[in-house]
N, C-alpha and C positions, 0 to 999 in steps of 0.2 A: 349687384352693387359692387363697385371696385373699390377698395379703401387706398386713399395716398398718401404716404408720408415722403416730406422732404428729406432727405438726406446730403445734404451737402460735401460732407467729410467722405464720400462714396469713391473719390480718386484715391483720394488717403490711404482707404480699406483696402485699394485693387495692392495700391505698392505696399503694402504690410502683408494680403495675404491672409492675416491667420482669421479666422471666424473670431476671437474674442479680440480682437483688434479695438485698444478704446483711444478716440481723437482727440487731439490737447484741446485746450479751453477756448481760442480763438474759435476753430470748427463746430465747437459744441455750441458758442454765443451766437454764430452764425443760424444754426440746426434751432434754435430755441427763437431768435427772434423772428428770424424768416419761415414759421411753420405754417404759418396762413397762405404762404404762396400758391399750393396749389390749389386754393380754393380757384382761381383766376383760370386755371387749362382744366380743370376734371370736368365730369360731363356733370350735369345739375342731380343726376340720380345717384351721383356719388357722394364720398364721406374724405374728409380727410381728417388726420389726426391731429391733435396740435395739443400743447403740454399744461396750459392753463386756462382758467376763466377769462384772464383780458382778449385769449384768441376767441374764444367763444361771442363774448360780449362782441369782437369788431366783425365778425361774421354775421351776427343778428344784424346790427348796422348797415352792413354793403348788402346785405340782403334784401333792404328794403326800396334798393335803387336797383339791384343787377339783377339777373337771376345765373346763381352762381351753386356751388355744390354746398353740403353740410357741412359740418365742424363737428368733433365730438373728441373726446376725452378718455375713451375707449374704448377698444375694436368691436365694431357688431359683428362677433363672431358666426353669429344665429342667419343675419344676412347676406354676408361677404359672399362672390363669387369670384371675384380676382384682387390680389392684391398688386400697387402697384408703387413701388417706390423711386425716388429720385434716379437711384441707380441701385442695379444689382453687385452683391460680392457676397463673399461667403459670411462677413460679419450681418450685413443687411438680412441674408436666410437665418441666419440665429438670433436674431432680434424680432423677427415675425416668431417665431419660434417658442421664444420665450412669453410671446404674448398671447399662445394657446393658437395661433393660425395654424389648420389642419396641414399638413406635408401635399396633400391633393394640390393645395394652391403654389406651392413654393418651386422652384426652379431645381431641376436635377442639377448634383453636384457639377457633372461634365459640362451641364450647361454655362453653370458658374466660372469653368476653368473655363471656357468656349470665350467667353463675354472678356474671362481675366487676359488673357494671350490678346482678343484682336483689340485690347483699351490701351496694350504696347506700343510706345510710340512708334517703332520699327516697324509695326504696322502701314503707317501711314506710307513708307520709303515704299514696300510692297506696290501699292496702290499706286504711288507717282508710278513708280516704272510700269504699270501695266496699263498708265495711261500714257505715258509716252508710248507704249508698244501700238497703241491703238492711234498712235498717231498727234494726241494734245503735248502741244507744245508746252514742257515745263522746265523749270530749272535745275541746276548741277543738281542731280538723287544727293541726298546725303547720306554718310556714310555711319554705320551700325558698328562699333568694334565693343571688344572685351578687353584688348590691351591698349593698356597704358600708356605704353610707345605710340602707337595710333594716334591717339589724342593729341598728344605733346605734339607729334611732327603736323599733323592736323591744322591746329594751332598756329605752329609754326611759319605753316604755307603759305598765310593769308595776312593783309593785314584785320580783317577782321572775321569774327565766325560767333557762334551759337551752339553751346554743348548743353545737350539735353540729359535727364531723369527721362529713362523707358513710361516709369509710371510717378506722376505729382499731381499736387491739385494747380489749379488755373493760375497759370503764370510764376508758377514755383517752379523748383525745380530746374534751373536755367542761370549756364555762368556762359561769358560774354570774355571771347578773347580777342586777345588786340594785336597780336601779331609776333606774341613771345609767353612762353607757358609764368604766370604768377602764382605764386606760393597758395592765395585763394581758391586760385580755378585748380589747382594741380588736389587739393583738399579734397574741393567738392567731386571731380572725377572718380576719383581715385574711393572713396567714399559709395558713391553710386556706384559703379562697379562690383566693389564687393558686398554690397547689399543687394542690387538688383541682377547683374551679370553683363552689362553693358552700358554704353554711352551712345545716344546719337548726336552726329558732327553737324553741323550744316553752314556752310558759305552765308556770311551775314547778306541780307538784301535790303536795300534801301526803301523799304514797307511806304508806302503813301495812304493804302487803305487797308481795314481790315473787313469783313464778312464772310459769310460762311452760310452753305447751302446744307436744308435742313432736308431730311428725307423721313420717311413713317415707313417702318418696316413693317409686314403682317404675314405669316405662313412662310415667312422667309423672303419675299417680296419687297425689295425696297423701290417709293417711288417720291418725286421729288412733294416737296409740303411747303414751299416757300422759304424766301430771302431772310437773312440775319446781316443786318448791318450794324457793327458793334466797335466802339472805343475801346481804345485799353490806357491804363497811367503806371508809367514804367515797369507795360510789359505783363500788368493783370486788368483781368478783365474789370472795365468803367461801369458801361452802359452802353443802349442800345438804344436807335435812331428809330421810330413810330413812324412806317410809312407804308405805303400797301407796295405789295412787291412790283407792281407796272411800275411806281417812281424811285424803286430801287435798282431794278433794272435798267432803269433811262441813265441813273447813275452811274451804274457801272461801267454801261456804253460810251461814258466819255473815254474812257480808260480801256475799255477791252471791247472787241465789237459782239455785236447780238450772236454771230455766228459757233464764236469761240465759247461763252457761255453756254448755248443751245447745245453744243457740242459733251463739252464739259458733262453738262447734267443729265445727258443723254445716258453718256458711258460711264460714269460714275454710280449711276442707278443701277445699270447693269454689273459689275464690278462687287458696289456694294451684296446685292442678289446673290452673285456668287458664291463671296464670303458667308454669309449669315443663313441660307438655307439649310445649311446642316447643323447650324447651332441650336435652332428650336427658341432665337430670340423675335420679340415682339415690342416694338417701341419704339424710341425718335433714334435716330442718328445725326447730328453737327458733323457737316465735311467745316471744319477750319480751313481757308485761304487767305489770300492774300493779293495784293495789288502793290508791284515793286515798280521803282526807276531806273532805268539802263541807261546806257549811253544813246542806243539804239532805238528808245523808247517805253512805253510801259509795256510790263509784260504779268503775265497772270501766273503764279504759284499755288496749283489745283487742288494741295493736299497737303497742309501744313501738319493738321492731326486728324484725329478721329476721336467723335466723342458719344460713345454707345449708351448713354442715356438719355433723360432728360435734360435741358438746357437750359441758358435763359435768354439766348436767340430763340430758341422754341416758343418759350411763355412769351417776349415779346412778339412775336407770330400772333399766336394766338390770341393774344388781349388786344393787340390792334383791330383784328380783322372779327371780334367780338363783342367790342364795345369801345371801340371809338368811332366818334361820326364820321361821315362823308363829307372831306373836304378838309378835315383835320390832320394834324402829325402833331409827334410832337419826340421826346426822348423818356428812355426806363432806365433808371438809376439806380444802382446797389453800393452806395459811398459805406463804408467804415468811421466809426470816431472812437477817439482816443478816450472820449473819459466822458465818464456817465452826468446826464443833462446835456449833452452835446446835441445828440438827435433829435429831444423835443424840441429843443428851442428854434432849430433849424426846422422842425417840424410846424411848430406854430406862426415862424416867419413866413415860412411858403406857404402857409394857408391864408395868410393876412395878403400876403401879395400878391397870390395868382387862385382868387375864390374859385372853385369848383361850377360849375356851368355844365351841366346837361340836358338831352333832349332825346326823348325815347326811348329813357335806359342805355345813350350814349353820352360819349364826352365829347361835348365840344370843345370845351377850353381848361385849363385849370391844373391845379395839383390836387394829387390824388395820392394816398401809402397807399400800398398793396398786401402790407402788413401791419398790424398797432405797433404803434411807438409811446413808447415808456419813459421814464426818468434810467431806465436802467439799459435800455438799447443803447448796443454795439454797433449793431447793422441795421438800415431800412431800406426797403425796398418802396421805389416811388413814380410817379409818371407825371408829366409835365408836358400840357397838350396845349397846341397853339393852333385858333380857327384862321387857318391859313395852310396856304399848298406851297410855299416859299420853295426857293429852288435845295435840293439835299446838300448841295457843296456847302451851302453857305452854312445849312443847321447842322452839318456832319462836322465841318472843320473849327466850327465855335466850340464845340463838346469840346 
């Protein structure tokens, strides 16, 4: 039996580093209200953790319509044989740690640092150019520096660009130049650098689509596990489009042909393989891309990051192709709200409007949490399924 805990705050921990690394309060509201989530991907002989009774109580509930993993409230030590959390870091092994999980199960520190080096975004610059070398056509490499000067002229070159944090959580970590260095962006550089050791630069691209191809690493082996097609709202991650990957793929072929995809995830599997056999990791990988606008036409950006855990292009993967019907789509939503009763209410409206409708332990139609929601929910996680195969343009670009 594998025990799961979500871990959200798991980028956080990479760019902090230290094992007693603790998450500010937005991360920790996140970790507390979305702990139900992996009930939806663990395999049914699993357990996952979650911090109270209300998680327990909505587990017995989806229980009765799905068949989904256990919920419990503390670790079956006596049964565990692996454990498995949202993402690895050193703070995630001292918090198995402190919960009595034996050292047997937990990740060699090397392997720790292994996982911390390739979740660098620099990483990702790596991978473009060795798939350029192999021939996939992608855009200007972006450039890795330490100095400061770099950045500035960087900046300067273009009228627009994108300077990253090596390591943030999803969609943080990211200042937006416009074609002259500003007092803000000079802050945040300058700041990330001497905390993390670098900046990466990147040539801004006029993004039309975002997805990202998921792969399951095992023995070091990476091989591809299906499409992620995903929203972002100013640049963090939205939500995710419910469709089986044949009609995400037909989508993408509007934009880039079957050949260059095919290609892509050919050598990207290999590539990843590369990397990760000597790390002794085991678990999803997210390649992040993209879909840009040229003059020229569209053109495909192979390798935006790398994202060495779990997902939630992954979990919508997974919950699609698990429990919604045949014939259905629809979208997976992780909105935030500002102030407590916000979530119910929006919780009880979508259930009055789009009643829940299934058929053999699937969803045909309906709204659906994927976690309880409370008077005190910050975050929910939700699905919104429509008995209909509508074309993706139309349900990707209404998100």
């Amino acid at each position: 039996m594998k025990l799961h805990i979500f871990n959200p705050e798991n980028d956080l921990a990479l760019a902090d580093g230290n094992s007693n690394y603790c998450p500010p309060p937005m991360a920790r509201a996140i970790s507390r209200d979305l702990a139900a989530l992996p009930l939806w991907y663990a395999a049914e002989c699993d357990s996952v953790l979650v911090p109270s009774n209300i998680h327990l109580e909505y587990a017995t509930r989806m229980s009765q319509n799905f068949t989904i993993a256990a919920a419990c409230m503390a670790p079956p030590l006596q049964q565990m044989t692996a454990v498995a959390p949202w993402g690895w870091s050193a703070q995630m092994k001292r918090r198995f740690r402190d919960m009595g999980v034996n050292d047997s199960l937990l990740p060699a520190q090397q392997v720790l640092e292994h996982i911390r080096a390739l979740s660098n975004r620099r990483v990702a610059i790596d991978v473009m150019q060795s798939l350029r070398s192999a021939g996939i056509d992608t855009p200007e490499i972006p450039l890795y520096t330490s100095f400061p000067a770099d950045v500035a002229a960087f900046i300067n070159s273009m009228p627009r660009s994108v300077i990253k944090a090596p390591w943030s959580g999803s969609g943080k970590g990211i200042a937006w130049g416009i074609g002259r260095v500003e007092v803000p962006v000079e802050h945040f550089y300058m700041g990330v650098i001497k905390r993390q050791g670098g900046v990466v630069c990147e040539r801004y691209l006029d993004k039309v689509v975002d997805f990202a191809m998921e792969f399951t690493v095992s023995g070091g082996v990476a091989a591809f596990a299906g499409y992620s097609l995903f929203t972002c709202d100013g640049g963090s991650y939205s939500g995710n489009i419910l469709a089986s990957d044949a009609a995400i793929e037909n989508f993408l072929c509007e934009y880039i042909s079957f050949d260059v995809l095919a290609d892509v995830k050919k050598k990207l599997a290999a590539e990843l393989s590369r990397l990760l056999l000597p790390v002794g990791y085991d678990g999803y990988v997210g390649v992040d891309m993209l879909i840009y606008r040229t003059a020229g036409g569209y053109r495909l950006n192979p390798c935006v990051e790398l994202n060495l855990r779990m997902n939630m292009g992954a979990v919508s993967r997974i919950f699609f192709d698990k429990y919604i019907a045949a014939g259905s789509q629809g979208c997976f939503r992780v909105p935030y709200y500002k102030s407590n009763g916000e979530a119910l209410t929006v919780h009880n409206e979508m259930s009055a409007r789009h009643p829940l409708c299934m058929e053999k332990s699937r969803v045909v139609s309906g709204y659906m949490p994927l976690s309880p929601v409370t008077a005190d929910s910050r975050y929910s996680a939700f699905v919104v399924v429509r008995d209909s195969s509508e074309p993706l343009n139309e349900l990707y670009f209404s998100e």
